[in-house]
C-alpha positions in Angstrom: 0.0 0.0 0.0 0.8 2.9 -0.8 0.0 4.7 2.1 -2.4 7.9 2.0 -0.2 10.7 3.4 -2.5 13.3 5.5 -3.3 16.2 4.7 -1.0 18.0 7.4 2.3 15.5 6.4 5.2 17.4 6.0 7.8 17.4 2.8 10.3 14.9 2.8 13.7 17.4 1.7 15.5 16.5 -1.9 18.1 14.1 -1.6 19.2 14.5 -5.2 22.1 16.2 -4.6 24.1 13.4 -2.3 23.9 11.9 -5.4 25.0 14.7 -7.5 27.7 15.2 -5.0 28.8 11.4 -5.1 29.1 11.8 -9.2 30.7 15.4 -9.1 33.2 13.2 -6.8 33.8 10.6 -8.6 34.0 12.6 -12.1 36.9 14.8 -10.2 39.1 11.2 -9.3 38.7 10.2 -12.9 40.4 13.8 -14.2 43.1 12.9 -11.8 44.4 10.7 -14.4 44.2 12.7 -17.9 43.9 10.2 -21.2 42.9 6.8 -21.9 42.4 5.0 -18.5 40.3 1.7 -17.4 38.8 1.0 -14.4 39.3 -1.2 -11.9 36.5 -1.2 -9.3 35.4 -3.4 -6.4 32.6 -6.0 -6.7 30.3 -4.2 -3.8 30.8 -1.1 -5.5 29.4 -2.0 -9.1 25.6 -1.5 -8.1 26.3 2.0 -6.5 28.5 3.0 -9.8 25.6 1.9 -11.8 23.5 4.5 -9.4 25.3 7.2 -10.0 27.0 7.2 -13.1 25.6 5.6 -16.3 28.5 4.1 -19.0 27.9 7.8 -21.2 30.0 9.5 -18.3 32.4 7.2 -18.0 33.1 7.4 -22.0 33.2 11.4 -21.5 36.0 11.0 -19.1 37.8 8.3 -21.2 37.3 5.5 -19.3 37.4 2.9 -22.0 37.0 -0.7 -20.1 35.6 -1.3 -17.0 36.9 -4.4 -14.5 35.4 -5.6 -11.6 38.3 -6.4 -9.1 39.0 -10.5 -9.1 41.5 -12.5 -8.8 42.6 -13.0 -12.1 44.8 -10.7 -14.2 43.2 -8.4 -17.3 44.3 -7.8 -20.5 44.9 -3.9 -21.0 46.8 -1.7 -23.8 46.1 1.5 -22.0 48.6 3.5 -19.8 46.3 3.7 -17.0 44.7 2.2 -14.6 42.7 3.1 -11.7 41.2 0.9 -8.8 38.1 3.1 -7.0 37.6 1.1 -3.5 36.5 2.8 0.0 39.3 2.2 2.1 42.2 3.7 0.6 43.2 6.7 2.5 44.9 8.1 0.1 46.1 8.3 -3.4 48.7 5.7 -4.2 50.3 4.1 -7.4 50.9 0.2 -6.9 53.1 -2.1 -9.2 50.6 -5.1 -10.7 52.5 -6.6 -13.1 56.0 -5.9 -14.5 56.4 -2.2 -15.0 52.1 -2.0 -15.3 51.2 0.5 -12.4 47.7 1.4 -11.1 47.0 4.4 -9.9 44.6 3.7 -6.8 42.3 6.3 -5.2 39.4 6.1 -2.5 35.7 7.3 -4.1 34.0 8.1 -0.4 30.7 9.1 -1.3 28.9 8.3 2.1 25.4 8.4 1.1 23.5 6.8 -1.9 19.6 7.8 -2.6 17.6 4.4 -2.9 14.3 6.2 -2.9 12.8 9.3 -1.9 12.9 8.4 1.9 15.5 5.7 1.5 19.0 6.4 1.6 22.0 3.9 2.3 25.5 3.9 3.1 26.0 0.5 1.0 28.4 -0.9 3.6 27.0 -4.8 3.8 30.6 -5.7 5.8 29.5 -3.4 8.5 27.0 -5.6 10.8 30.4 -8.1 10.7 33.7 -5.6 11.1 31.9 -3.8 14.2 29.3 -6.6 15.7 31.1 -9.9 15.5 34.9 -8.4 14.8 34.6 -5.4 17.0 35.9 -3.4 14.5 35.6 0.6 14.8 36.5 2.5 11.6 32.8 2.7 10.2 31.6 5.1 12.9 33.9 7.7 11.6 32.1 7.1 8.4 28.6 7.3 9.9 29.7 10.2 11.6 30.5 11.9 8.1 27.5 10.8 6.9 25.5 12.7 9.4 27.8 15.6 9.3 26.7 16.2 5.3 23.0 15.7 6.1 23.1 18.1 9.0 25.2 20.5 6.5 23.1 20.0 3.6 19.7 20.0 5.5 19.9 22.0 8.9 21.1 20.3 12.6 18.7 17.8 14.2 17.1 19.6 17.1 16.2 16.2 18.6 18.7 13.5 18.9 17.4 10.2 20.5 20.0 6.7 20.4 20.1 3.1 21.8 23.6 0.8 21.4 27.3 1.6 21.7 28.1 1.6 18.2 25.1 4.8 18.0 27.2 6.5 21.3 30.2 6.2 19.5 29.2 7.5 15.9 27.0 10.0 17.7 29.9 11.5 19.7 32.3 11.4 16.8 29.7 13.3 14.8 29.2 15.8 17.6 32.9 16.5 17.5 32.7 17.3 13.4 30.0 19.8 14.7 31.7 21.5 16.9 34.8 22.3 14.6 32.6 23.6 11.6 32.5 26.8 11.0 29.2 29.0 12.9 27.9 29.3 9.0 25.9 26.6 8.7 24.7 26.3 12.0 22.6 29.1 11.4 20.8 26.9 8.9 17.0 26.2 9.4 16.4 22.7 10.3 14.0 20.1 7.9 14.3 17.1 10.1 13.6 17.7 13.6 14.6 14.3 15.1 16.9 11.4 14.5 17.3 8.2 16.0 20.4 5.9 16.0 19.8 2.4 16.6 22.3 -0.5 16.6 21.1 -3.8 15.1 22.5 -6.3 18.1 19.6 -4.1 19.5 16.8 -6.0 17.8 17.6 -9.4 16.2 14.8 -10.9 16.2 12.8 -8.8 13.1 16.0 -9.1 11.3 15.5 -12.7 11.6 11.9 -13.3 11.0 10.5 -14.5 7.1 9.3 -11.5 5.7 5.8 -10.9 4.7 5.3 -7.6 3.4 5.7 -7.8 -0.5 8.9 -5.6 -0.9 11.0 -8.1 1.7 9.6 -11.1 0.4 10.9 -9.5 -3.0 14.2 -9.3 -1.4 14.1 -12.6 0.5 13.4 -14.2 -2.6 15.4 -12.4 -5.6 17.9 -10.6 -3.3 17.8 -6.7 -4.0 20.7 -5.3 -4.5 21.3 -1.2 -4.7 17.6 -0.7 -5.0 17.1 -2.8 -7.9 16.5 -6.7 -8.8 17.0 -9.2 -11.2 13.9 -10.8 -12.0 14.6 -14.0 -14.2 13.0 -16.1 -17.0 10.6 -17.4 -14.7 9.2 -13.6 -13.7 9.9 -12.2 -17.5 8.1 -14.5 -19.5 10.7 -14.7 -21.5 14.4 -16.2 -22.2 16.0 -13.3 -20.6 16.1 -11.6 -17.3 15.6 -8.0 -16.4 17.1 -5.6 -14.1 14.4 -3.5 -12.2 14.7 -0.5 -10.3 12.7 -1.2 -7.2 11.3 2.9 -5.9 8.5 5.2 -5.2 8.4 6.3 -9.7 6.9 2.5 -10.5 3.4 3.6 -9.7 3.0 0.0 -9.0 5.3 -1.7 -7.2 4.4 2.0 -4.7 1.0 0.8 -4.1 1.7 -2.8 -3.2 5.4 -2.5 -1.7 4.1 -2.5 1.9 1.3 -4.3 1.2 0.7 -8.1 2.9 1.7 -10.5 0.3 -1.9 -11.9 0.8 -3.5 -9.0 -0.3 -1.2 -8.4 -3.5 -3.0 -10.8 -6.2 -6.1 -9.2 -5.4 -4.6 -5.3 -5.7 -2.8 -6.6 -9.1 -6.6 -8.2 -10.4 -8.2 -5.3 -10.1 -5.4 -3.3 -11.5 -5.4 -5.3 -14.5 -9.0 -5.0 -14.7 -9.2 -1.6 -14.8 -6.1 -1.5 -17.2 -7.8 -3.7 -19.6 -11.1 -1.1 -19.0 -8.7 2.3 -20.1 -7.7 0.4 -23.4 -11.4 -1.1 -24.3 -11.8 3.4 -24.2 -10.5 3.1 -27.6 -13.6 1.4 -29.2 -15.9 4.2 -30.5 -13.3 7.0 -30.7 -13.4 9.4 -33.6 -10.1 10.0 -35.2 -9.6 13.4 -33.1 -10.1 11.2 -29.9 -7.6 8.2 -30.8 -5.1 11.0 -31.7 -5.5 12.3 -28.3 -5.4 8.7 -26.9 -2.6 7.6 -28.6 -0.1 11.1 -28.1 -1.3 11.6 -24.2 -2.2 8.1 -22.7 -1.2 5.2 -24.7 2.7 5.5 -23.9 1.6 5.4 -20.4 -0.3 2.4 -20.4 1.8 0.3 -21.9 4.2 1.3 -19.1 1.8 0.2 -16.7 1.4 -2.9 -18.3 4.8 -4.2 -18.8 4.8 -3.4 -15.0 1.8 -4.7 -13.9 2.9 -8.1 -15.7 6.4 -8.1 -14.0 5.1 -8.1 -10.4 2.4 -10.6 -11.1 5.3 -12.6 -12.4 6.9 -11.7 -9.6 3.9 -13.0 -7.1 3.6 -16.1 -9.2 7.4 -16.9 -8.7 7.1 -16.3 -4.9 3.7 -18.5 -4.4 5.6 -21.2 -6.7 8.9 -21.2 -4.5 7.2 -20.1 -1.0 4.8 -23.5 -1.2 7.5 -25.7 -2.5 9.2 -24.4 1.4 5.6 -25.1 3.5 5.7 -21.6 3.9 3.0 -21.7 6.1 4.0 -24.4 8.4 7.4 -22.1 8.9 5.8 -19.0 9.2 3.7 -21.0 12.2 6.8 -22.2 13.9 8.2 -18.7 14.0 4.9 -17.3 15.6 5.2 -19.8 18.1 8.8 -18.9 19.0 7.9 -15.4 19.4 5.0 -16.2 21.6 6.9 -18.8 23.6 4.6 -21.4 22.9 5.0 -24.9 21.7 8.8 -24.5 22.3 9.4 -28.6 22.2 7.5 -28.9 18.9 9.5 -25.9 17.4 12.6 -27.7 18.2 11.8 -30.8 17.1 10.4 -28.6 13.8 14.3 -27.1 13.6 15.5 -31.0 13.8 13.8 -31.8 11.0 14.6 -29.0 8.9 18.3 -29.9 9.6 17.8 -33.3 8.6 16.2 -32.7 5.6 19.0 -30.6 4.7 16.8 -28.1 3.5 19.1 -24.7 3.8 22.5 -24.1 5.9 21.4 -20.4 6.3 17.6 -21.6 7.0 18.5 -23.8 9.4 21.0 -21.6 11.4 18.8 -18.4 10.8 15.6 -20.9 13.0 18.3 -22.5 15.6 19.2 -18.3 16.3 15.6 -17.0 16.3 14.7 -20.0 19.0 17.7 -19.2 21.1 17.5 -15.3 21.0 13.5 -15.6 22.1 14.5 -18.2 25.0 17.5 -16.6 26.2 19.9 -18.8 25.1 19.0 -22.8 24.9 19.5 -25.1 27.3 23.0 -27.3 27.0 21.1 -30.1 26.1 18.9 -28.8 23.1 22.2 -26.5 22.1 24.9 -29.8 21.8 22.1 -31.8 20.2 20.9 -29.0 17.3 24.9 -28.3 16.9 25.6 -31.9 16.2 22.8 -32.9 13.9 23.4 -29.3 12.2 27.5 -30.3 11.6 26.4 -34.0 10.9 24.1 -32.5 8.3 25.5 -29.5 6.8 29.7 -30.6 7.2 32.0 -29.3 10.0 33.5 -26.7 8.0 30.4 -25.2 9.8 32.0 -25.4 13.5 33.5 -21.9 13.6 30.2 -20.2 11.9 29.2 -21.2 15.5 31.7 -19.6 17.7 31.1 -16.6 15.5 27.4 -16.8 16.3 27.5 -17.3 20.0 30.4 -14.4 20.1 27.7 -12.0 18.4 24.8 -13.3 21.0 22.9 -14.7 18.0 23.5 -18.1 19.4 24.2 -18.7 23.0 24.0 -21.5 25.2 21.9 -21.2 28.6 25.0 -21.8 31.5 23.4 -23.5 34.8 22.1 -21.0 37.2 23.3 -17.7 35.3 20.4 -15.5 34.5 21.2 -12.2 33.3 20.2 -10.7 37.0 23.1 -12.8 38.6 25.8 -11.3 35.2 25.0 -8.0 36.3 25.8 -9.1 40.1 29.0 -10.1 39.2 29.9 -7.2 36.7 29.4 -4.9 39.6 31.6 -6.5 41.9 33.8 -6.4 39.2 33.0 -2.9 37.4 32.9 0.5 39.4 32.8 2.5 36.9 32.2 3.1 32.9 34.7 0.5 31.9 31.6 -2.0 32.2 32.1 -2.2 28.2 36.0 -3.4 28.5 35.1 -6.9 30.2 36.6 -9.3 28.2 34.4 -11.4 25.7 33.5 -14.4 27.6 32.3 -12.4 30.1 30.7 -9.8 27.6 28.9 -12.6 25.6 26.8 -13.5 28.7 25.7 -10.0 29.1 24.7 -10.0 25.3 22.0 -12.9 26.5 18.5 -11.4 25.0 16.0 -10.9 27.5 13.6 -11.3 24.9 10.3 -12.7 26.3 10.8 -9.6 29.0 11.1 -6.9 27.2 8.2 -8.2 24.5 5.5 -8.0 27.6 7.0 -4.5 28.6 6.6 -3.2 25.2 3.5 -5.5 24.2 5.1 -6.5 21.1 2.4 -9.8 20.6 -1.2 -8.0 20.3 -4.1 -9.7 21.9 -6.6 -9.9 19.1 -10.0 -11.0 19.2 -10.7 -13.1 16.4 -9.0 -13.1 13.3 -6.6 -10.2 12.3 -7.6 -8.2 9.6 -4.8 -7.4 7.2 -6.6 -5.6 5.0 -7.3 -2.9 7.1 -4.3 -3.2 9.5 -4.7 -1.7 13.2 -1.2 -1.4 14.1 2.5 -1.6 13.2 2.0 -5.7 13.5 0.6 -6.3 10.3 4.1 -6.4 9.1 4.2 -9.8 10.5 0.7 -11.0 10.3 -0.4 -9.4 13.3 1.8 -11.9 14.9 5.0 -9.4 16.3 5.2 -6.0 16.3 9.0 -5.3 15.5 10.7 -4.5 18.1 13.1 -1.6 17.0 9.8 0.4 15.3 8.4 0.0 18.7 11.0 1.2 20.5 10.8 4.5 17.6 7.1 5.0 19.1 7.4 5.0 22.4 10.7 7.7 23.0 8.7 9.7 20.0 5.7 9.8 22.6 7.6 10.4 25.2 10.2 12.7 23.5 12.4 11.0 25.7 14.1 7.7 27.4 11.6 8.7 30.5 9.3 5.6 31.6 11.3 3.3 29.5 14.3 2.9 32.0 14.0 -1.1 32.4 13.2 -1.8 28.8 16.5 0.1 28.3 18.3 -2.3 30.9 17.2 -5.3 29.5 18.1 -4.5 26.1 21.6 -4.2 28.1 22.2 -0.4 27.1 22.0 1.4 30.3 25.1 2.8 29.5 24.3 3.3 25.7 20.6 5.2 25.9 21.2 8.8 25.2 18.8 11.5 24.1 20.1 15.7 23.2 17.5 17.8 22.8 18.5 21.4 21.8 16.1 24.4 22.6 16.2 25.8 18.3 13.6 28.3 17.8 13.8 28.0 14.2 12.2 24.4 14.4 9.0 24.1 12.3 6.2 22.5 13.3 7.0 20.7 9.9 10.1 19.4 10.3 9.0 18.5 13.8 7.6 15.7 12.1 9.8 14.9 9.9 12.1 11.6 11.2 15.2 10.0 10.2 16.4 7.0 11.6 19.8 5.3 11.2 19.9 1.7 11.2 23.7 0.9 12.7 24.1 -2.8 10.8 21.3 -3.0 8.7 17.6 -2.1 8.0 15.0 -4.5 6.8 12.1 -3.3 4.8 9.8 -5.0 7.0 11.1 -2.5 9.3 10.3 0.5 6.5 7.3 -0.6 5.8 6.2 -0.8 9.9 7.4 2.8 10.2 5.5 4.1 6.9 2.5 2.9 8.6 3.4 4.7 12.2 4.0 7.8 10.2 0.6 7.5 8.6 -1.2 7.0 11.7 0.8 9.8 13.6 1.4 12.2 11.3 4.7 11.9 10.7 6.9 11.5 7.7 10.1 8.8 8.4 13.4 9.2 6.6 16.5 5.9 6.6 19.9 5.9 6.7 20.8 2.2 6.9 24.8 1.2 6.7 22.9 -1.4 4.2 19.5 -3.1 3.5 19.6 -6.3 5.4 17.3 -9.7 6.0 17.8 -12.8 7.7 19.9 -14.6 4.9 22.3 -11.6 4.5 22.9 -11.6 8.5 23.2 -15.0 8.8 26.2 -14.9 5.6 27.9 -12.0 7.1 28.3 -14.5 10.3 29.2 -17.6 8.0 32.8 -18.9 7.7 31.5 -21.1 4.7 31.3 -18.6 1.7 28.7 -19.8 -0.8 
């Protein structure tokens, strides 16, 4: 659906010009190296290139071949090279092959435009390098990131976050505020408050099946950069077509945050009333089919070719999703987040293992029933671990010291709730240096206190009857009415509150006493507009389950929602970026 804004919903401000600014960037690295040149660029930054610049750029600034970076040697009777990657610091010339040289050089752009209220750092290695590696360097680039917004668009007068890696980036960007110049801070503000959220935060919706059409688009065909390769079986056709996913297909907008069991009916009565605007052209005069054919015809065909692709689309999803007993998976997942049935969930798990129906699947269940149970007991942990290894191989075994590390999979230890950790980090920790513990001791105090905070924040509604999805009541239509996500919750609740006031334990059991921080500065230029205008930064990923929950909340509320995820994530792509078994 493509929700009905109100009346009263303010602009959302033209992000346009990051990506003019990430093209004016890269055009100036390519006239670096004057004459012929190819280019060398990283796989992960292929789509973004594709983005920003199209090939009739690249030809103006004599690029004549472009390479994606592999591991095999190209071919090249030009002088120059160039290799564009994000983590060069600076400009280099490296020796590849006898007296060949490439020149290298870092394209930084911070901020790609996926849609008008969609924008993303395209930084998939980020939930790994800081939440299983610990590594820091991306909150300087977050920090950047919000630097330009706040320079381009006006400082956030209200700044709510939750998670250390949020602290961090939020203090680094404060210190970037501070030494800019008193010029821009003079600047009216369009977005009145931004939230920072870590994903360690909220696993759970990052690791339930998708429902909403636009996930199960990308848990199905994978979208990468805001577009998708739909195949032969979606085409109709021997070829497959790339599609650009955003709010300017008039259709995929109406059905994106749509149910997926309310999609075949939207796309019926589309096509009906499609078929209706041509059958117009029987009984037109000549004057009329002129006007037909120059104002309306181009546009209909459009909406055609688009209205076939996504029932296509639909038909390749209700193929593949009953093939999987969909609905007997989506059941066992609604009983883990209710906390019933828990023995018949496992024993669901153990036969999904045994079946060898998916590594990822598998792992992505055995990490949603440990996360809502607070770890699993020794017994059910060895056991599932086994069969998994016996099943899948034991090149396997360190994917699951990588999992317990991160607190996606943990292992109950006898007679050590959370309440007793927190006894003995006290004894231990006087002071702020609670977050230098050393890892063992750390990944108990990652245990999730799931079930808790779910009946603090009511995240399983109490319906009477059957939930109507048609006309959803509230942000848990998202996952059939089953779950309402946890970090979108979270989002209402300080919004009402315009604070962390009230929400003290919910704050402690998400373990982030130390990491809940909210600025509010007193700006007398705030409009009433931009007061309702939100962005939220998704530290680690964003799923669009989570988009479309927020959409709603800002239709209900009144307000508009803006994202900044480091990268669009689901449950596959979290439970890869923890795998030591590349695919």
């Amino acid at each position: 659906m493509a929700f009905p804004l109100r009346p009263d919903a303010p602009e959302l401000p033209d992000f346009s010009m990051l990506k003019r600014l990430a093209r004016d960037q890269l055009i100036y690295l390519l006239e670096q190296l004057p004459g012929k040149k190819d280019l060398f660029i990283e796989a992960d930054l292929m789509s973004p290139l594709d983005r920003i610049a199209n090939v009739s750029i690249l030809k103006q600034h004599e690029v004549d071949k472009l390479y994606k970076v592999e591991n095999k040697p190209a071919l090249s009777s030009n002088e120059h090279f160039m290799l564009v990657r994000w983590c060069l610091r600076k400009r280099e010339s490296m020796e590849v092959r006898g007296d060949e040289y490439v020149s290298c050089d870092e394209w930084a752009f911070s901020l790609l435009p996926l849609d008008v209220d969609l924008l993303s750092m395209e930084l998939p290695e980020f939930f790994r390098d800081y939440f299983l590696e610990g590594d820091q360097r991306w909150t300087n680039t977050v920090a950047q990131a919000l630097h330009l917004l706040s320079t381009l668009y006006g400082s956030f007068p209200n700044c709510y976050g939750v998670g250390r890696c949020a602290r961090m980036s939020y203090e680094l960007w404060r210190k970037l505020e501070e030494e800019e110049d008193s010029e821009t801070k003079g600047r009216r503000p369009e977005i009145g408050h931004i939230f920072l959220l870590d994903r360690d935060m909220d696993f759970v919706t990052a690791l339930c099946s998708q429902v909403v059409y636009e996930g199960l688009v990308d848990d199905t065909f994978r979208i990468k950069c805001g577009s998708v390769d739909f195949g032969p079986e979606v085409t109709s056709s021997d070829k497959s077509l790339k599609v650009l996913l955003n709010a300017e297909d008039k259709v995929f907008n109406e059905i994106r945050n749509e149910h997926f069991s309310n999609v075949f009916g939207f796309l019926s009565q589309k096509a009906r009333n499609l078929q209706a605007q041509y059958d117009r052209r029987r009984g037109m005069d000549i004057k009329q089919m002129k006007n037909f054919v120059s104002q309306e015809l181009k546009g209909l065909k459009q909406e055609h070719r688009l209205l076939s692709l996504h029932i296509g689309a639909c038909e390749s999803i209700m193929k593949k999703k009953t093939k999987q007993d969909f609905q007997e998976l989506i059941k066992t997942e609604h009983a883990l987040l209710e906390g019933f049935n828990i023995r018949e969930s496992t024993n669901y798990i153990e036969e999904h293992i045994d079946r060898q129906v998916s590594p990822i699947e598998s792992l992505r269940l055995m990490c949603l029933l440990s996360i809502t149970e607070n770890g699993l007991i020794p017994k059910d942990y060895r056991s599932l671990k086994t069969q998994y290894l016996q099943s899948y191989g034991p090149e396997h075994l360190l994917t699951f010291s990588n999992l317990r590390r991160a607190g996606l999979l943990t292992e109950q230890a006898p007679g050590d709730t959370l309440t007793a950790v927190e006894s003995k980090v006290s004894k231990l920790v006087t002071d702020k240096a609670a977050g230098k513990i050393t890892d063992a001791f750390s990944s108990l105090a990652k245990r999730s206190n799931f079930r808790a905070i779910s009946k603090k924040l009511n995240l399983i509604p109490r319906v009477d009857g059957e939930y109507d999805l048609k006309v959803p009541r509230d942000m848990a239509y998202v996952f059939s009415g089953a779950y309402v996500p946890l970090s979108c919750r979270i989002i209402e609740q300080v919004l009402e509150r315009r604070s962390w006031q009230g929400l003290d334990e919910v704050v402690r059991l998400l373990n982030c006493s130390e990491f809940a921080f909210t600025d509010m500065t007193k700006e007398d230029k705030t409009s009433s507009e931009s007061l309702r205008l939100i962005l939220v930064v998704f530290l680690g990923g964003c799923t669009f389950s989570e988009i479309s929950a927020l959409r709603f909340l800002g239709k209900e509320k009144g307000y508009r929602f803006i994202f900044l995820t480091t990268a669009i994530t689901n449950s596959a792509r979290l439970m890869e970026a923890m795998s030591e078994v590349k695919a």
